[in-house]
C-alpha positions as CSV (number, residue, x, y, z in Angstrom):
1,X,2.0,22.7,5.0
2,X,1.0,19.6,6.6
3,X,3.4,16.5,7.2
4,X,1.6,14.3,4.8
5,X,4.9,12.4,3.6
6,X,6.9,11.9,6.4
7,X,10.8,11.0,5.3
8,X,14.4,11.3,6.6
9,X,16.0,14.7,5.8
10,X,18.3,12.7,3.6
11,X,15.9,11.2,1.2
12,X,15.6,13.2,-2.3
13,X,11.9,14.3,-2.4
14,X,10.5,16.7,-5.0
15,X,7.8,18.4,-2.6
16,X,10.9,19.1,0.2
17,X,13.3,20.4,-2.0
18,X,11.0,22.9,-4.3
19,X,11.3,26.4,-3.0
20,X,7.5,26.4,-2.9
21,X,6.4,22.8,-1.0
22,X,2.5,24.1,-1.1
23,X,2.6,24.4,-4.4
24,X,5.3,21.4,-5.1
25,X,2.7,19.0,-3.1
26,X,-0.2,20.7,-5.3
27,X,1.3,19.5,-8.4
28,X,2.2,15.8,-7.1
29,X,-1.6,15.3,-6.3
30,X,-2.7,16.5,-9.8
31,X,-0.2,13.7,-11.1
32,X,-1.2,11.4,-9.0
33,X,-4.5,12.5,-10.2
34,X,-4.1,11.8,-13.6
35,X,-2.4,8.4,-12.7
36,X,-5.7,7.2,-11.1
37,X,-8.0,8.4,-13.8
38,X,-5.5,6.6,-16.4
39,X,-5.0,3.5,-14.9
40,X,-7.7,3.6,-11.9
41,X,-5.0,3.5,-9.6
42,X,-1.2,4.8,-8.3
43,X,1.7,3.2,-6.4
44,X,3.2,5.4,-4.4
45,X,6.7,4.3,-2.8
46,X,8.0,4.7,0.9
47,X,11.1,4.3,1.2
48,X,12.7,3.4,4.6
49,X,16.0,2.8,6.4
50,X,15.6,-0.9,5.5
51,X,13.8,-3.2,3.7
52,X,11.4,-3.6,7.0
53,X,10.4,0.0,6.5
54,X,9.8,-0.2,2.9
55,X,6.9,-0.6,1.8
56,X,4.3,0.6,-1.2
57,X,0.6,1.5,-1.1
58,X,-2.1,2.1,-3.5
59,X,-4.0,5.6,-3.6
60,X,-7.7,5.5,-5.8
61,X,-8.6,1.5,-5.1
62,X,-11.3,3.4,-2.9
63,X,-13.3,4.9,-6.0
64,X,-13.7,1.4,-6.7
65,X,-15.4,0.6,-3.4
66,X,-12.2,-1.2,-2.4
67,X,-9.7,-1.2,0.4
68,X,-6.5,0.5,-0.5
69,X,-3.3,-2.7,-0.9
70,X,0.1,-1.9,1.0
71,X,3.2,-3.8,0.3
72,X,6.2,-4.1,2.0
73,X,9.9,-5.0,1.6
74,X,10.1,-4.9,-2.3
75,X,11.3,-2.0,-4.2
76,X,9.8,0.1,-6.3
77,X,9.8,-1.4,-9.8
78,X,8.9,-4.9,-7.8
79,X,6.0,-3.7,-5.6
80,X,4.5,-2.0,-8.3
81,X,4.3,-4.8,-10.6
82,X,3.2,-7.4,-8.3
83,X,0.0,-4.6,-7.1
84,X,-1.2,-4.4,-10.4
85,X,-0.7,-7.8,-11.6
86,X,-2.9,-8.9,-7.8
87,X,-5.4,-6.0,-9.3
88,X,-6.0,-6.8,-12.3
89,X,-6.2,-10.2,-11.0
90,X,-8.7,-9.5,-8.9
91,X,-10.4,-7.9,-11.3
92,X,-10.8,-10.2,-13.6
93,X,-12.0,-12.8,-11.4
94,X,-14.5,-9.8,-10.4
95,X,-13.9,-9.8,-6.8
96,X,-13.9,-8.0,-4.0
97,X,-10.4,-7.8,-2.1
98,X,-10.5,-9.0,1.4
99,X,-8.9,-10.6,4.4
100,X,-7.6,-13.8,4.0
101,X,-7.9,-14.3,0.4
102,X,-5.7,-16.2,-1.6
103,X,-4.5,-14.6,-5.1
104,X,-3.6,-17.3,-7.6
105,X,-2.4,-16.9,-11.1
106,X,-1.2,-13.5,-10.9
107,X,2.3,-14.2,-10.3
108,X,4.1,-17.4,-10.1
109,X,3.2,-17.8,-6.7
110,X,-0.4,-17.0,-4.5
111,X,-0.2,-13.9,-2.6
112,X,-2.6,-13.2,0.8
113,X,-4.8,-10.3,1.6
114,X,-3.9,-9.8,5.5
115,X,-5.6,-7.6,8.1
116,X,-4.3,-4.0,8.6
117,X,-4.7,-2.9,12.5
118,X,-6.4,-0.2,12.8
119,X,-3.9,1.6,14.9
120,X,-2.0,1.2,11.5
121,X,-3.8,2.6,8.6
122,X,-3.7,6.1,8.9
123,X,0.1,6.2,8.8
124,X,0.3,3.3,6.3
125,X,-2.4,5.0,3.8
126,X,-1.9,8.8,4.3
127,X,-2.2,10.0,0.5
128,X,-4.9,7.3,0.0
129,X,-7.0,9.3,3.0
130,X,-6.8,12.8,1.8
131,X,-7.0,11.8,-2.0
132,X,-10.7,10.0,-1.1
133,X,-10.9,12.2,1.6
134,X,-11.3,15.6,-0.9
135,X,-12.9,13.5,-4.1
136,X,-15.4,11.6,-1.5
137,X,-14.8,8.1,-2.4
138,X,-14.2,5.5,0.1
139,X,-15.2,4.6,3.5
140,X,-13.6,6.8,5.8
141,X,-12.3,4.9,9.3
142,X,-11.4,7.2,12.9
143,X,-9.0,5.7,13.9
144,X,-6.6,6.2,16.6
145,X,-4.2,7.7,14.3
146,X,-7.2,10.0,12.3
147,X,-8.6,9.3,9.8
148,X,-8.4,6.7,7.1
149,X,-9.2,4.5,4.3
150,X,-9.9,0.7,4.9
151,X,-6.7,-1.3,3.4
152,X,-5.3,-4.9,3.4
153,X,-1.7,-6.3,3.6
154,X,-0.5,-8.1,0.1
155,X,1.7,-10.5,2.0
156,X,4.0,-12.7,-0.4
157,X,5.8,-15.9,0.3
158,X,9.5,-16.6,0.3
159,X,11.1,-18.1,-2.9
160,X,10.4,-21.5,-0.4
161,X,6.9,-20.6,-1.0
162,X,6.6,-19.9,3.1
163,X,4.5,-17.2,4.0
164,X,5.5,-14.8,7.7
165,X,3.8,-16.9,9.9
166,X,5.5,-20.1,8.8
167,X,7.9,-21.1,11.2
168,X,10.4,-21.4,8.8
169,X,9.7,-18.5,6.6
170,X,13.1,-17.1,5.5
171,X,12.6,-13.3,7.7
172,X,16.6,-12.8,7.3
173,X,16.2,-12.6,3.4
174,X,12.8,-11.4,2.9
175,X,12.0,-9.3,6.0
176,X,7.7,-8.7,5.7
177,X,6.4,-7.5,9.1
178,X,2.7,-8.0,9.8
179,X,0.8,-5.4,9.7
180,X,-2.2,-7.3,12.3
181,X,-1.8,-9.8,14.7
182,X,-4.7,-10.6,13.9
183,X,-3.6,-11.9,10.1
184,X,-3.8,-15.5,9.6
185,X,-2.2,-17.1,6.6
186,X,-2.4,-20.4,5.4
């Protein structure tokens, strides 16, 4: 079975611990499957050593001709509420997601799209890839990783309202690393 959900031996997963991980992975994808087709599209949760390495991702945006949204530092409940109020945002306005764009009025503060590097998608949007990978939705990137989905960075702003690459954005409290160098926030 391939590493597609790579994890610390610690971390309770339902594909690892089943007897059968083929078939284990299998049925997550059909869930996943019918999350998509119910609500257009999942949140799937990474969860990391710390709140650096935390982060969420969106699997099925790419049916919509879309780039797939990662989050990071927020848990699970938090990440996944703030994607799909930004989507449904989005959506109403009837836009297209992309770099740079502010997101007003979907929570009580704007949110930014940022820039993923390239060198940064494939392990960022893994489930995302294969899932429009095998239904053929989506633009497929090589990168140097493999293959992937195009994505963005929701980057949010501290309760200061100071976004990452504010000199005094509070990164103690609300670690939010940067997924580009190239992302420029204003």
């Amino acid at each position: 079975m391939p590493h597609d959900h790579n994890h610390d031996d610690d971390h309770d997963c339902p594909v690892c611990s089943s007897p059968d991980r083929e078939e284990a992975m299998e049925e997550f994808i059909e869930q996943l499957d019918e999350k998509v087709a119910a609500h257009g599209h999942a949140v799937l949760f990474i969860a990391g050593d710390s709140p650096s390495e935390t982060f969420s991702y969106t699997v099925g945006l790419a049916e919509l001709g879309w780039p797939e949204l990662v989050l990071y530092s927020l848990g699970p409940d938090t990440a996944r509420m703030m994607l799909n109020l930004v989507i449904d945002r989005i959506k109403t306005l009837d836009l297209q997601p992309e770099a740079g764009m502010t997101v007003e009025k979907a929570l009580n503060v704007p949110v930014q799209l940022g820039l993923i590097a390239e060198d940064k998608l494939a392990s960022h949007l893994v489930l995302a890839t294969k899932r429009a990978q095998a239904k053929g939705h989506g633009d497929i990137t090589n990168t140097s990783d493999g293959p992937s989905v195009t994505g963005l960075q929701l980057i949010w702003p501290d309760p200061a309202g100071r976004l990452p690459t504010d000199a005094e954005y509070d990164h103690q409290n609300f670690p939010q690393p940067l997924l580009s160098d190239k992302t420029k926030l204003h």
